[in-house]
C-alpha positions in Angstrom: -12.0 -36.2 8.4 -13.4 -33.2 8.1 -12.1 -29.6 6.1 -12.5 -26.4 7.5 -12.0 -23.0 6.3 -10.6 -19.3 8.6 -13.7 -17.8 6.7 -16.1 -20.4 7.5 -14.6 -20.8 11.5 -14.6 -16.7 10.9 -18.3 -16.7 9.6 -19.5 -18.9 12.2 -18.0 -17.0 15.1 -19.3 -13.6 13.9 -22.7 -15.0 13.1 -23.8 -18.6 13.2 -27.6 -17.6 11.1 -25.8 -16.3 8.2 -23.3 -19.2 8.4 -26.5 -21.4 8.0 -27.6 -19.2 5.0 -24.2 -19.4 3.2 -22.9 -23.0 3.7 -25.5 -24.6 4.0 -28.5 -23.3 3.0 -26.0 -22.3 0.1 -28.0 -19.2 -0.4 -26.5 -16.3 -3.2 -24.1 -13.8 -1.5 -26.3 -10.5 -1.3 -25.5 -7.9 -4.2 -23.3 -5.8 -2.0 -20.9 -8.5 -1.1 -20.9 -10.3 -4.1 -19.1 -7.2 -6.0 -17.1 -6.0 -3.0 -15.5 -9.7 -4.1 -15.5 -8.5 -7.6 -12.9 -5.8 -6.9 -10.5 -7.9 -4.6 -11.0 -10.6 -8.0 -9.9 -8.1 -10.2 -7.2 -6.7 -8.5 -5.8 -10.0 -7.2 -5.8 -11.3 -11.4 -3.9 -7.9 -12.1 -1.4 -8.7 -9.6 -1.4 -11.9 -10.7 -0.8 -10.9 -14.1 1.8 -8.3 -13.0 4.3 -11.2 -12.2 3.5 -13.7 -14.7 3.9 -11.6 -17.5 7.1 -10.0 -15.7 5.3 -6.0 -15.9 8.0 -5.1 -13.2 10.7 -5.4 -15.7 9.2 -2.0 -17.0 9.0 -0.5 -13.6 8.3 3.1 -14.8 5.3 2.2 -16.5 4.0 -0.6 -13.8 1.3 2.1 -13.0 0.2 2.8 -16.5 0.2 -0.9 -17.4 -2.4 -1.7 -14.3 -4.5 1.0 -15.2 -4.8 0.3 -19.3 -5.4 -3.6 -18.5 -7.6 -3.0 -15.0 -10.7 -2.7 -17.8 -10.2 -5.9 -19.7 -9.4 -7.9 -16.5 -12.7 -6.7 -15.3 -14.9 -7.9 -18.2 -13.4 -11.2 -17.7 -13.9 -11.7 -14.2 -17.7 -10.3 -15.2 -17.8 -13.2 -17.6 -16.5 -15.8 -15.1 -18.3 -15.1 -12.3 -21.3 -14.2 -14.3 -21.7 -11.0 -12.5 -24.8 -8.6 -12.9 -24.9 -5.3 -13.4 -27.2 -2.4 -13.9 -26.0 0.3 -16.6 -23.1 2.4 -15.6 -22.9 0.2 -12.0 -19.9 -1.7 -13.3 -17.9 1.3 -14.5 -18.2 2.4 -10.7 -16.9 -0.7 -9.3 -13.8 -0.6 -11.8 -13.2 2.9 -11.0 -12.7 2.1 -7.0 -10.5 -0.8 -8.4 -8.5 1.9 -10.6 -8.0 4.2 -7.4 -6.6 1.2 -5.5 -3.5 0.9 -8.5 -1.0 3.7 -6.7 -1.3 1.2 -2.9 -0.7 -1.8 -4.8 2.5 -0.1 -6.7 3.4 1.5 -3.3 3.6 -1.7 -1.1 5.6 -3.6 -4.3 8.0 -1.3 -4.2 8.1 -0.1 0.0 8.3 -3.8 0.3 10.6 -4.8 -2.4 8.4 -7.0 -4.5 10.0 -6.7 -8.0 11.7 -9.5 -9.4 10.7 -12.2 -6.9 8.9 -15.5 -7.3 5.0 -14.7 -7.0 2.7 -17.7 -6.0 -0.7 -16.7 -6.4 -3.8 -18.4 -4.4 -1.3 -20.7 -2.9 -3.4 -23.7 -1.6 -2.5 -24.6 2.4 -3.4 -27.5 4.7 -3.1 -27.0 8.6 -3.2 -30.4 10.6 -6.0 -29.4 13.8 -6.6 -32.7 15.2 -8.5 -35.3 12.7 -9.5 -32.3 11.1 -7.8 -30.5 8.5 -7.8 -26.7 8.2 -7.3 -24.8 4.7 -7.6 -22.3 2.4 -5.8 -20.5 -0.2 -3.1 -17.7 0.2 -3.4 -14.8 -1.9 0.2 -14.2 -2.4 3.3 -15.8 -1.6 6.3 -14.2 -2.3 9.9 -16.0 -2.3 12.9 -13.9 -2.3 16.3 -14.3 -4.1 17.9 -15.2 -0.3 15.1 -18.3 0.9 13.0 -15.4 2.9 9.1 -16.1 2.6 6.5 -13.0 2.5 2.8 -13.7 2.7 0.2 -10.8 1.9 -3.6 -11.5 1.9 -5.7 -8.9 -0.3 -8.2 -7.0 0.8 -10.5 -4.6 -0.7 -13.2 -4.3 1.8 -15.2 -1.0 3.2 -14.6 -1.8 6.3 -11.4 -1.8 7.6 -12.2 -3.9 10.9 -14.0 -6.7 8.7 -10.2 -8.6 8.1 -7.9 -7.9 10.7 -7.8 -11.1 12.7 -4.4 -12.1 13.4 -5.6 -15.9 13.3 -5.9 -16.1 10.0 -2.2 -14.7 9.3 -1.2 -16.8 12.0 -2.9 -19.8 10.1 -1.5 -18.4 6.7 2.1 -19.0 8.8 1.6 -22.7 9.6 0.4 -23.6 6.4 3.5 -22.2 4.8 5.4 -24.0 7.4 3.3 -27.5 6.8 3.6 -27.0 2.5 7.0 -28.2 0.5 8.4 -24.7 2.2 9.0 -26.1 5.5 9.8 -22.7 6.9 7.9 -20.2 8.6 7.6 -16.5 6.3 9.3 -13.9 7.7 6.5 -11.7 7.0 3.0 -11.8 6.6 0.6 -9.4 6.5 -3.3 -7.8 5.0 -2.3 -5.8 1.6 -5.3 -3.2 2.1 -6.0 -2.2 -1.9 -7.9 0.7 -0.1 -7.0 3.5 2.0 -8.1 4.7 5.5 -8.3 8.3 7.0 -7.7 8.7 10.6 -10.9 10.1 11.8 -9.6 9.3 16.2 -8.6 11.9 18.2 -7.1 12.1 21.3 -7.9 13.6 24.4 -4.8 16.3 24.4 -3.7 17.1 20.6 -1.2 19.9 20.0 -1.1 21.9 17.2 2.1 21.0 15.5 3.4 17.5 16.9 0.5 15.1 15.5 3.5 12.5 14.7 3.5 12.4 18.5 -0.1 12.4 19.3 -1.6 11.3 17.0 0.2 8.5 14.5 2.3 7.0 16.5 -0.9 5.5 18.7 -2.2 4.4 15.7 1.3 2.8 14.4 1.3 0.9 18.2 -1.9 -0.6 17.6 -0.8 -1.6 14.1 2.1 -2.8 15.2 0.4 -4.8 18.5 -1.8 -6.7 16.0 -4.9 -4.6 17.2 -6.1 -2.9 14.5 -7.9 0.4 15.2 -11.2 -0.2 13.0 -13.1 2.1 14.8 -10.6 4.7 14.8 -10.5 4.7 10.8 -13.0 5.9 7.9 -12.4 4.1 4.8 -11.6 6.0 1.5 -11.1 5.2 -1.8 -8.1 7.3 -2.6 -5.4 9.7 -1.0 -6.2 13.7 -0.6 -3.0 14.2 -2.6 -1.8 11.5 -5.5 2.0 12.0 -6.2 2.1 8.7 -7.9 4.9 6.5 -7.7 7.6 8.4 -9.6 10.0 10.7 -7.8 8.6 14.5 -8.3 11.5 17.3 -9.5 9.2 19.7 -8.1 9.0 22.0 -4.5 6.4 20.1 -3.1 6.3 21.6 0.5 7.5 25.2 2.7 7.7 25.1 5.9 7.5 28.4 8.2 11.3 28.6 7.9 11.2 28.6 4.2 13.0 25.7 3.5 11.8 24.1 0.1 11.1 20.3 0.4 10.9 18.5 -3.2 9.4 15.3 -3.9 13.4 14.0 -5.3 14.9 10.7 -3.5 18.1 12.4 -2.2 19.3 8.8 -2.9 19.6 8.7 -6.2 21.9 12.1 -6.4 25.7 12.1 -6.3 26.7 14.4 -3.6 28.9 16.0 -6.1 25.7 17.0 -8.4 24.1 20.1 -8.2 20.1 20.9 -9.0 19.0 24.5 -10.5 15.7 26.1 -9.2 14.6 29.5 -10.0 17.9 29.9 -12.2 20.4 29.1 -10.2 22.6 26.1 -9.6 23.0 24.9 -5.6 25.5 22.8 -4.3 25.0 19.7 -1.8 25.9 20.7 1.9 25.6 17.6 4.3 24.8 20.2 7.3 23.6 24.1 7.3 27.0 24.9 9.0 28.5 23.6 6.0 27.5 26.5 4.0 28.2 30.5 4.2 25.9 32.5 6.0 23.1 33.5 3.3 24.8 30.8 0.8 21.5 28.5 -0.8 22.1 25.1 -0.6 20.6 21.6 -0.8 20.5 18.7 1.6 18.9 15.4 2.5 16.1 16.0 5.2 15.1 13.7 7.4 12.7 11.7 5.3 15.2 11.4 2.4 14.0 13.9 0.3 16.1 16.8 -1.7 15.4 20.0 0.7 16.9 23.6 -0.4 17.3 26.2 2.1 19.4 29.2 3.3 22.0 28.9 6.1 20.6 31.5 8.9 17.9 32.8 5.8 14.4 31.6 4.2 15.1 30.0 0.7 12.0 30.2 0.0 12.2 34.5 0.7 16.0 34.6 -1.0 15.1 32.5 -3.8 11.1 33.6 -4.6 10.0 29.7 -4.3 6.4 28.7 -4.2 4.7 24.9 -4.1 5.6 23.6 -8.0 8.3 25.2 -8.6 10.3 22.8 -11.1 13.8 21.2 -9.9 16.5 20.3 -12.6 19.6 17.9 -12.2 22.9 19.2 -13.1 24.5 16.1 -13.5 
């Protein structure tokens, strides 16, 4: 009986000489690779970490906590793996593992990640024949109501280097074939890095880029083909908001309505906010309000937006970008 791996099959089938080299020969990774594993190490132990010692009971300091132990987790990974470094290289490495802390916050809490079970490099066996397939999945979630999600770190540059669906497929069965029994209801790559769309299409207007431009790229996503080409790597976003909700105008549009970073969600309907000195009322529609009567309502992304039925808020009430918003609870 023989064992097989998805990154040995995946080796082999993208190049059989450097399969030879690696697995057989047993030759050393090359620098380059070696600490582009270092950072997926690191951030998969903080992770780790970040459920066993139950962080996410202190959800508004999850960031903070990632960031103040990133450091030590990095020395000891240095120390295991016996990593070397020239001076100042390894402070560069932790820094593009620090910039990948706001993602790894965003997808726990877009996919609602706190307070489940975590299973870290969960060990999997696919039956293929005589053979056996396996390998190790990087996290496997189980939720309070049976559900299963699967989520396979990656930290790589290059976004088209891990985006087979066979090995999520794989990831699947061996779920299905461990004490589980049951398929996940979701699996997916948990990209620690972030990507700029750098594609253009042949016609792009000037305003509707939801349109033209990401929602091709949310199809492909969505049809399992992942637009590599179509994407440059980055290491962080052109504007970090952090994970908090921001009491602040964050955004004016041409009509001068006022969009703050606030979750409209978490305000009563019956509580006002005060910006530039004055208190506004919730109106669930601009009709709802008096002509020239400031106002505030939840947009269509779920945010707190003020504005001025048939008027500019942003004229009526002199707002600019960072203008602070207070609660009136």
């Amino acid at each position: 009986m023989a064992y097989w791996s998805y990154s040995q099959l995946a080796l082999y089938k993208k190049c059989p000489l450097k399969f030879k080299w690696q697995r057989i020969d047993k030759r050393p990774l090359p620098p380059w690779d070696g600490k582009r594993a270092y950072i997926g190490h690191v951030l998969q132990k903080t992770v780790e970490r970040f459920y066993v010692e139950e962080w996410w009971r202190d959800p508004h300091n999850t960031t903070a906590r990632m960031l103040t132990e990133i450091p030590t987790i990095g020395r000891q990974v240095t120390e295991a793996e016996a990593v070397l470094w020239s001076p100042g290289e390894q402070e560069k490495w932790l820094a593009t593992a620090l910039d990948a802390v706001p993602k790894i916050v965003e997808v726990i809490k877009t996919e609602r990640l706190l307070g489940v079970t975590n299973l870290s490099e969960f060990e999997i066996e696919v039956p293929l024949g005589p053979d056996r397939i396996v390998g190790r999945v990087d996290f496997l979630f189980e939720h309070p109501d049976g559900s299963l999600t699967v989520l396979d770190g990656k930290a790589g540059g290059s976004f088209g280097k891990f985006v087979e669906a066979d090995q999520l497929r794989l990831y699947a069965l061996g779920v299905l074939a461990s004490r589980f029994r049951r398929l996940p209801t979701k699996v997916g790559f948990w990209w620690y890095r972030f990507g700029r769309i750098v594609w253009r299409p042949d016609r792009l207007s000037d305003s509707f880029h939801g349109r033209d431009l990401f929602a091709p790229i949310a199809a492909w996503l969505g049809d399992s083909r992942f637009p590599a080409d179509k994407l440059q790597a980055t290491d962080r976003l052109a504007v970090q908001l952090g994970p908090k909700d921001l009491s602040q105008v964050i955004y004016v549009d041409h009509y001068g309505n006022a969009m703050s970073g606030l979750r409209a969600g978490i305000l009563r309907r019956e509580e006002r906010i005060e910006v530039a000195g004055l208190a506004l009322s919730h109106a669930p529609v601009f009709s709802a309000a008096g002509p020239g009567e400031p106002f505030w309502y939840e947009n269509s992304i779920g945010l707190v937006e003020i504005a001025v039925n048939r008027g500019s808020a942003a004229a009526q009430l002199g707002l600019r970008v960072g203008d602070a918003i207070i609660r009136r609870r």
